[in-house]
N, C-alpha and C positions, 0 to 999 in steps of 0.2 A: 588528382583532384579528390577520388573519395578518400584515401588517407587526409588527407587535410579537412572534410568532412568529419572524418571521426576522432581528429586530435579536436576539432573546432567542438566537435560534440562533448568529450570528454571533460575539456576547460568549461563548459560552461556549465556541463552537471555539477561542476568540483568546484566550482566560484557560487552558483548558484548555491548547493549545499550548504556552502559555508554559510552567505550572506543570509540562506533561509532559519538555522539555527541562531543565526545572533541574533537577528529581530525578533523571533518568537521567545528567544528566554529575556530577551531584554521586555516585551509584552506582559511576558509571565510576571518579573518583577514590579513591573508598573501597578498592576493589577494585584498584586499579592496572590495571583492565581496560581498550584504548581503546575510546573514543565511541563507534566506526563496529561495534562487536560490541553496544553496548548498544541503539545507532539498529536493529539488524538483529535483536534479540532484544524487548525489553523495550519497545521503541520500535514497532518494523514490525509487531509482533504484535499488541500493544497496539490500535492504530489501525488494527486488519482486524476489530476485533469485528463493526463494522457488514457488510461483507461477506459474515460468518459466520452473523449472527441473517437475512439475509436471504435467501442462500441454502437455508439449512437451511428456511427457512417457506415459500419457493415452492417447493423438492421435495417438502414435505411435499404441499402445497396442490396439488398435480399443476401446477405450470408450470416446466417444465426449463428454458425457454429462457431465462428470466428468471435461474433457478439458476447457468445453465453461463454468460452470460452479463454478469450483475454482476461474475462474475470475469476474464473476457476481456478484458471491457473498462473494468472498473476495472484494469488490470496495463498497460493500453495509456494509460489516462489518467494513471499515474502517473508514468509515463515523459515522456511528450509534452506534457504539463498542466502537473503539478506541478513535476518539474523545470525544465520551459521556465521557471517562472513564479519559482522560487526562483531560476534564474540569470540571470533579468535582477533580482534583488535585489541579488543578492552573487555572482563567482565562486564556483562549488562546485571546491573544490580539496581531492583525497582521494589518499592514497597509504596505500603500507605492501600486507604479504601480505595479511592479509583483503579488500582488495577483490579480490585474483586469486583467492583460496578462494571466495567469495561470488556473484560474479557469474558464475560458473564453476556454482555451485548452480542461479542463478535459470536461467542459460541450459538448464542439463539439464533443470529441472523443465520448462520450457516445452517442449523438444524429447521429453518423454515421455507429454506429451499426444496424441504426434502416432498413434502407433498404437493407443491409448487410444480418440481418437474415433473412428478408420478403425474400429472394433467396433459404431459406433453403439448403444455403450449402456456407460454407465460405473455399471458391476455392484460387486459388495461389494469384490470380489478386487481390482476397480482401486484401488478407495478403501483397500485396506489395501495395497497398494504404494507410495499414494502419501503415507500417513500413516508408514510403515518409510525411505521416505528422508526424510522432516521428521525423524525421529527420529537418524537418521543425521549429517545435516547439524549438528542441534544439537550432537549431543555432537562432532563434528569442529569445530567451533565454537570448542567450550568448552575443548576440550584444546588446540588452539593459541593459544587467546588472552592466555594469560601471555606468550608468548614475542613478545608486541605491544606489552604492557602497558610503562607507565614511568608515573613520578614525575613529574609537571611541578611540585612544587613549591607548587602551589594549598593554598589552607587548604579542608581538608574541610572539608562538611557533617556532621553524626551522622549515620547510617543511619536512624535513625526519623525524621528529619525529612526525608531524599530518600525515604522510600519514601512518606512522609505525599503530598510533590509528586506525587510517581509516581500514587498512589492517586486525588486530587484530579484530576490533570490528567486521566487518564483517565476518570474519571465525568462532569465537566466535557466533555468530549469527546463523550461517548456522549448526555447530554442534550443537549448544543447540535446534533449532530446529527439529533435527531430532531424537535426544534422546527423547526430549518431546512426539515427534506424537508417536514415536516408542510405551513409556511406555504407553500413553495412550490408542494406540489401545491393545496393549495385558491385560491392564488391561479390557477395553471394553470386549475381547473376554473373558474374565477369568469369568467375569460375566453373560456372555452369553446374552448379547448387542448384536440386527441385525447386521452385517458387511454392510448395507445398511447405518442405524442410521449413525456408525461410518463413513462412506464419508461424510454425509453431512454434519455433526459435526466436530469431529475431523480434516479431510483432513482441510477443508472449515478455519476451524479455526488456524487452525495447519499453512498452510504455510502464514497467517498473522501474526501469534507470534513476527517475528525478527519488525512489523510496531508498534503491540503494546507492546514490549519493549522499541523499539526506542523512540517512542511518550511518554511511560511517565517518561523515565527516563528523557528527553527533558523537559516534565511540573514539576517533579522536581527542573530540575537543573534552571527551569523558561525561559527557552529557545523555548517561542514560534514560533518563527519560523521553526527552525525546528521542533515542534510540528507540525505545521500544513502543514508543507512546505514539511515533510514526508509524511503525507497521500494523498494532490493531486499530488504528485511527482509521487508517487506510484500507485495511478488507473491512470494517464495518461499511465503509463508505463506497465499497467497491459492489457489496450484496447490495444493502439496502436504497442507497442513491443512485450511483449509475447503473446497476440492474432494473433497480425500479425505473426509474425517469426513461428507460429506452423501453421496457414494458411498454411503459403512457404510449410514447410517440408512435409506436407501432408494436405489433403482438411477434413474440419470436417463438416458430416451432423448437422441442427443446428435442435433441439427437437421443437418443436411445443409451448410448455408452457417457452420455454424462451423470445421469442417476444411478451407473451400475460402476462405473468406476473412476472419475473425475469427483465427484464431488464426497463419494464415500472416504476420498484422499482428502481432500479439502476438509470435510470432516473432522477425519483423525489427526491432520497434523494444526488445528483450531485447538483439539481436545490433550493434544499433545503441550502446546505454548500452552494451554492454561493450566496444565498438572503440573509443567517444569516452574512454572509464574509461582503459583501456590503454594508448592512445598520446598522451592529451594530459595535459599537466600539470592542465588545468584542462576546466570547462563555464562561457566565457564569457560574455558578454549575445546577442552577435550568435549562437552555439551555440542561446542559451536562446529566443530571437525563433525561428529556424527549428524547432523542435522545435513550438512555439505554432504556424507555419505547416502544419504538419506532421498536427497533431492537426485543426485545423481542417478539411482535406482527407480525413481520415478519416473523421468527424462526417459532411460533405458525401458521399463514397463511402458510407458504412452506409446511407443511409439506405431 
């Protein structure tokens, strides 16, 4: 049964991904909007649900660490993971203003964590600063993104049948994900795996699955942008929205070892995607292998 859990999980990350990539670039055409604004909206957001239902439940459920923690380091796995893992599929090759606007975002949201936690307690007021720049950023967003947009020429889809994708992919998403963590934690406990291990594995890992489906069914189908436009989509929205928004609900004492070395990672590997973004044309395989090496030695260091 939980094998079949986790094939069931699997197919519906990897149906979902797919269905979630063709509705949003079929969007993007509709709209003459580019891909890397839809990967970073409709796409990056889309695929943090799981971050959000999970944080929200371990604030509620009194465990902060878990809360401030799913997001630290899902934003460090999406980076180091996901993309390592999509650029040895395909070069990720992304240009144009919106990645300077954007990654420009993620780096701020990440650097305004940093006096945040030195308060050792992310109170209501944080949570609504940091849900006033999500808000900010979108409509900054949104009003530069015509002037990105073009015509390539492609035959649309109709709008109800990309949002139907859109709709589909993402539910598809959110079930396969939860079959997944499911199987894998009871397989964990079958074996007699700490139930500690498995949060910081599993959970950790688990609600980034719908990011890294999406991404590489996107380096697939050769659709960098949203390749990439999913994963800073997705830690803006993982700081700013779901950190903020479970602030509101309730206040989360912040652990001690997350301002001295979780988030200093988070940090550098934010500052890292936007030096590689910036001055190379691309994220090649040999790029994508060390970012995998990278993450590995983090996993190794956390523990």
């Amino acid at each position: 049964m939980d094998y079949l859990l986790l094939t069931g999980g699997l197919l519906g990350l990897f149906f979902g991904g797919e269905a979630l990539v063709r509705g949003a670039v079929g969007i993007a055409r509709i709209f003459a909007i580019p891909p890397l604004l839809i990967g970073l909206t409709v796409v990056g957001f889309g695929t943090s649900t799981p971050e959000l239902l999970v944080s929200v439940d371990a604030a509620l459920q009194g465990v902060p660490d878990i809360a401030i923690g799913n997001i630290v380091g899902s934003n460090i796995g999406n980076i180091l993971l996901i993309i390592g893992l999509s650029a040895l599929i395909w070069p990720i090759r992304v240009v144009g203003g919106t990645l300077v606007r954007d990654t420009a975002v993620m780096m701020a949201a990440a650097l305004a964590l940093v006096p945040l936690f030195w308060l050792g307690e992310m109170g209501r007021l944080s949570g609504t600063l940091l849900l006033g720049g999500l808000a900010i950023s979108l409509v900054w967003a949104f009003l530069t993104a015509a002037a990105d947009g073009a015509d390539d020429g492609v035959r649309r889809m109709p709008i109800w049948q990309a949002l139907l994708w859109v709709s589909v992919g993402l539910a598809a998403l959110m079930i396969g994900a939860r079959l997944l963590v499911d199987g894998a934690v009871s397989l964990a406990r079958l074996h007699g795996i700490s139930e500690a291990f498995i949060g910081l594995t599993v959970v950790a890992v688990g609600t980034s699955l719908p990011e890294l489906a999406t991404s590489l069914v996107a380096a697939f189908r050769r659709q960098s942008e949203i390749a990439i436009g999913n994963i800073v989509g997705s830690n803006i929205f993982n700081v700013l929205g779901i950190l903020g928004l479970t602030a509101v609900i309730t206040p989360i004492p912040v652990a001690g070892r997350f301002l001295v070395f979780d988030l200093p990672v988070m940090i550098a590997t934010s500052g890292l995607l936007t030096a590689i973004l910036l001055t190379r044309p691309s994220i090649g395989r040999v790029a994508g292998a060390a970012l995998l090496v990278a993450y590995a030695a983090y996993v190794w260091a956390a523990r």
